[in-house]
C-alpha positions in Angstrom: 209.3 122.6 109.0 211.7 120.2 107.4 214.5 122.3 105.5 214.9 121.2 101.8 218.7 122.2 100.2 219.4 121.3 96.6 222.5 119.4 96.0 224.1 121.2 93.8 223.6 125.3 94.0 221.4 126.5 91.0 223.7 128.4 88.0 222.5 131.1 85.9 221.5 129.9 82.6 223.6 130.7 79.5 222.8 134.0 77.7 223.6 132.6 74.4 223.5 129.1 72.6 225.2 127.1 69.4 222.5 125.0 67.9 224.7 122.3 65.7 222.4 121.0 63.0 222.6 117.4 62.4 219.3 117.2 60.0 221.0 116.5 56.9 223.5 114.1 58.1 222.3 112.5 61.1 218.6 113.0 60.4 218.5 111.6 57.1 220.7 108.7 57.3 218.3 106.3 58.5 215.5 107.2 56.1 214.1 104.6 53.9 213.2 106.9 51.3 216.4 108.0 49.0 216.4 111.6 48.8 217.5 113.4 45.7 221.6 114.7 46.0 219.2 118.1 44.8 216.5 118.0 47.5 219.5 117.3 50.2 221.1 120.4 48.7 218.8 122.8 49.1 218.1 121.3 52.7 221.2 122.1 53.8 220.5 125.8 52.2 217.1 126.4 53.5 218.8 125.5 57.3 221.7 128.0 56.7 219.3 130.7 55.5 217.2 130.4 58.7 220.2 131.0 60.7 221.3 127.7 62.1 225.3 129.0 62.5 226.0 125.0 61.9 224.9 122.1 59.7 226.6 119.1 59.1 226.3 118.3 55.7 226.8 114.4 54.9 229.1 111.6 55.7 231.9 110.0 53.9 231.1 106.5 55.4 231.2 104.0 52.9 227.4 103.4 50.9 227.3 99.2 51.7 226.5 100.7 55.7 224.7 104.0 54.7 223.5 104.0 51.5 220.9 107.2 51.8 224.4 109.1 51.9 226.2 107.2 49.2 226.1 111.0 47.2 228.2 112.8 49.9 230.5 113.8 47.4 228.7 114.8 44.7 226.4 116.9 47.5 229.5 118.7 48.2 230.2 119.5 44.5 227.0 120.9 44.4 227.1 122.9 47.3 230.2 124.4 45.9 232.5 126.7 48.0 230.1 127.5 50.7 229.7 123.5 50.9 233.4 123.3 52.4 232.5 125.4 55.8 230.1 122.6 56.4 231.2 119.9 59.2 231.3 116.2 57.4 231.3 113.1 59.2 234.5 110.6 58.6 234.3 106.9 59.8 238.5 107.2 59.0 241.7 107.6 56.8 239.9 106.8 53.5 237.1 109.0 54.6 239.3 111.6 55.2 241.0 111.8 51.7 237.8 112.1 50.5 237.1 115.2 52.7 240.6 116.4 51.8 240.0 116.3 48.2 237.0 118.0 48.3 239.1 121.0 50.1 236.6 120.6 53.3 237.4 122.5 56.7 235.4 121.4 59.2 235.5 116.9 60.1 233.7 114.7 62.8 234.7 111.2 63.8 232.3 109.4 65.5 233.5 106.8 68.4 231.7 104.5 70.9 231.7 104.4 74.5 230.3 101.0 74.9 232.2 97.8 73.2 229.6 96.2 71.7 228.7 99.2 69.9 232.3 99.5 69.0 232.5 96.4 67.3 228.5 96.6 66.0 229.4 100.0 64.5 233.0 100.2 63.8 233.9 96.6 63.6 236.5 97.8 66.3 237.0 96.9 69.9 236.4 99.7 72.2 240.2 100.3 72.6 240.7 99.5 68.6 238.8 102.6 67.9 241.3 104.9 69.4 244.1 103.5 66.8 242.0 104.0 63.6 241.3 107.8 64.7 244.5 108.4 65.9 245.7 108.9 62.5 242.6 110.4 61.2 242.7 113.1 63.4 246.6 114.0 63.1 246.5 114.2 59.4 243.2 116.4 59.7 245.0 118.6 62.4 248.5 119.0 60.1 246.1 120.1 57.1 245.0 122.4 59.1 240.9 121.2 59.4 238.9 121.2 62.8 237.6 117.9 64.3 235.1 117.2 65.8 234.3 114.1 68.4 231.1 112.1 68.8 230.8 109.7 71.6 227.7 107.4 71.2 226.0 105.6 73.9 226.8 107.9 77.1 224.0 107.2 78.6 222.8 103.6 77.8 223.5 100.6 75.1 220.4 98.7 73.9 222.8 95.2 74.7 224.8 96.0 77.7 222.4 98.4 79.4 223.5 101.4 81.4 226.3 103.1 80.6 229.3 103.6 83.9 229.6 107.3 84.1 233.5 107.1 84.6 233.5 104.6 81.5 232.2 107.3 79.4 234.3 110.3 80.6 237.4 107.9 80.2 236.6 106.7 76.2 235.3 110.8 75.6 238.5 112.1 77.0 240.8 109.8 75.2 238.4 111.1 72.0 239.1 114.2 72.6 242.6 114.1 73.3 243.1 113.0 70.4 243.0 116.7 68.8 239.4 117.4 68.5 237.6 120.5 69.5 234.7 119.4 70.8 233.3 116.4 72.1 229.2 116.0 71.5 228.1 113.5 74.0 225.3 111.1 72.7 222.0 109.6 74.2 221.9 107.5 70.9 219.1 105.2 72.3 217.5 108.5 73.8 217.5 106.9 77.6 219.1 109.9 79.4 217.6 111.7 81.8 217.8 115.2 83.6 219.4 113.6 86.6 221.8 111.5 84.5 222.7 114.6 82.5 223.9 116.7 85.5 226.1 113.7 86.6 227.8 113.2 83.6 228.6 116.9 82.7 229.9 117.3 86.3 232.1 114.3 86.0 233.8 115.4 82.6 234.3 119.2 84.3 235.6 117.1 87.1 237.8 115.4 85.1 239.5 118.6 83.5 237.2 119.6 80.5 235.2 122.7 80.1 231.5 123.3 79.4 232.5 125.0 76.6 234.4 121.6 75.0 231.6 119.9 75.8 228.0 119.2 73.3 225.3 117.7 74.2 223.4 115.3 71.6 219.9 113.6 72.7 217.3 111.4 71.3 213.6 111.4 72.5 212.8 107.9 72.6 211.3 108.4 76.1 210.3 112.4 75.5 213.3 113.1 77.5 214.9 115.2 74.9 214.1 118.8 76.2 214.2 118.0 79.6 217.6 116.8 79.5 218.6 120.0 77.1 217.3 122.1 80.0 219.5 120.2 82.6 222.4 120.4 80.5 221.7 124.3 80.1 221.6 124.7 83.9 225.2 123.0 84.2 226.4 125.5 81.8 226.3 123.8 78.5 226.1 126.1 75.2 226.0 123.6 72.5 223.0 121.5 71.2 222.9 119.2 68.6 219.5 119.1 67.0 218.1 118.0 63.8 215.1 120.1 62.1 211.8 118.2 62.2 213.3 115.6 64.7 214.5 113.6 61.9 217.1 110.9 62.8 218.2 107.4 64.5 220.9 105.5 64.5 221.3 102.8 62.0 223.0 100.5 64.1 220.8 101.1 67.2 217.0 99.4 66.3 215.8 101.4 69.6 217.2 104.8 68.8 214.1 106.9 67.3 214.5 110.7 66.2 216.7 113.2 67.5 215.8 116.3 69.6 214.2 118.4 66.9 215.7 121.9 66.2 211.9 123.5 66.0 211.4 122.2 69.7 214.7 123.3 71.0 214.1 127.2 69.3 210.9 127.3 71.2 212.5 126.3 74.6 215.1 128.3 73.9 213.0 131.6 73.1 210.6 131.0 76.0 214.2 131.2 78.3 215.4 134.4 76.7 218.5 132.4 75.3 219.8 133.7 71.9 219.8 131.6 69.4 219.9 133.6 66.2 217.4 130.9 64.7 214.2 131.7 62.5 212.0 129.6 63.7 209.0 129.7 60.8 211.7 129.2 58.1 212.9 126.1 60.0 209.3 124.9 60.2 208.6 125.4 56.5 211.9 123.6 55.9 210.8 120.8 57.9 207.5 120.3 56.6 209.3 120.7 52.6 211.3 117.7 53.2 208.7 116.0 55.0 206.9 116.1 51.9 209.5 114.5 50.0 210.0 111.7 53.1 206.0 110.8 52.4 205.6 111.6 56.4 204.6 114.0 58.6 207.5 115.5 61.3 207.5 114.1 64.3 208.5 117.5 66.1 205.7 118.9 68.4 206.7 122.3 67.7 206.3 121.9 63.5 203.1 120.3 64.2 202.1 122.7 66.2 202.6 125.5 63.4 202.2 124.2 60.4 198.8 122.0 61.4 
């Protein structure tokens, strides 16, 4: 009998996990149909009630590049004081003062690990990005706000292809360095797989971060999303980014289709014994509300499943 050993010695799974909601920011910025600054509202609402600890509320990116969130301030007016606990994404400075004046506590920044993304999404080079956050993040950090660091295309760029492992951990460290608190790491075109996953979160532990720094952010272009949230779990990883009823893409990224939905990732998540603190039938009737007002159904298998 041949003997089989694993190359890497199985870990015990986590006992608990963060699900970071992304549905109103991330899932709804690539819609084509405009949602009401009301309906978005009481989105964000619904998701807190069902016990997602997390949801990113909007971003202050200017409306010429994403006009479905051209009302992120008045959302956060609405939302009132309960709005500013909610996690905003800001391109830079001038999104910032925005976020500033609006008393928020909790910011992202979103950088690139690939060059032509950098320049295709932040009209930046990939070393120009760090400049324009730099400040962004100190002021954030004197006034006292958490950040929050997105790196995009860690696993592959629709123009330059597959994404160098050491080029990634190099551009997310330097992101995170910066002052952030986190650092979500993105599959933005969804090519990542459970293999790929392990590598990357070993190199970044390997290169001085913690699991517990570290988020994981897929895509299911090639229905690769849970597999590769199951991976990451068995490396240790405790924070998901998810979007309820799988809504989201990237709209600089033509191949980038929904993201992991939150309904498929509760399921998962039950079935492991992980907590998760997440009602799952309030996030299904969420989903399938704002479905309703998309004018299609969710793509999340889970949500079908339930509410067919």
């Amino acid at each position: 009998m041949v003997e089989v050993r694993a190359e890497r010695a199985s870990k015990p799974l986590p006992s608990s996990v963060t699900i970071y909601e992304v549905g109103p920011r991330d899932g709804l910025q690539n819609e084509k149909a405009v949602v009401a600054t009301e309906d978005k509202a009481e989105f964000v609402r619904r998701l807190v009630t069902a016990g997602l600890p997390v949801v990113e509320a909007t971003s202050f990116v200017h409306p010429k590049w994403v006009p479905q969130l051209a009302d992120a301030a008045d959302l956060m007016t609405m939302l009132g004081e309960e709005g500013r606990a909610h996690p905003v994404l800001v391109p830079n400075e001038r999104g910032l003062d925005r976020a500033l004046e609006l008393g928020m506590k909790h910011i992202a920044i979103f950088g690139s690990a690939t060059e032509t993304f950098a320049q295709k999404n932040l009209n930046r080079s990939l070393d120009e990005q760090f400049a324009m956050f730099e400040p962004t993040v100190a002021r954030a950090r004197a006034a006292g706000l958490d950040v929050r660091a997105y790196v995009s295309m860690c696993f592959g760029d629709p123009w330059e292809g597959a994404v160098p492992v050491d080029q990634v951990v190099s551009v997310g460290k330097r992101l995170f360095d910066l002052g952030a608190s986190e650092l979500s790491l993105g599959d933005t075109i969804g090519v990542g797989t459970a293999g790929h996953v392990k590598d990357l979160v070993h190199a970044f532990v390997g290169a001085g971060m913690r699991t517990d720094q570290l988020a994981m952010h897929f895509h299911d272009t090639y229905g690769q999303a849970l597999a590769n949230a199951f991976s990451a779990l068995q490396e240790g990883i405790t924070t998901f980014d998810a979007s309820a009823g799988g809504l989201g893409g990237c709209p600089y990224a033509k191949s980038a289709t929904g993201n992991l939905a939150t309904e498929d990732l509760v399921w998962m998540l039950t079935g492991l014994g992980i907590e998760h603190g997440v009602d799952l039938d309030a996030v299904v009737e969420t989903s399938v509300w704002m479905a309703g007002r998309l004018g299609r159904p969710s793509p999340s298998a889970v949500v079908r499943a339930l509410a067919g």
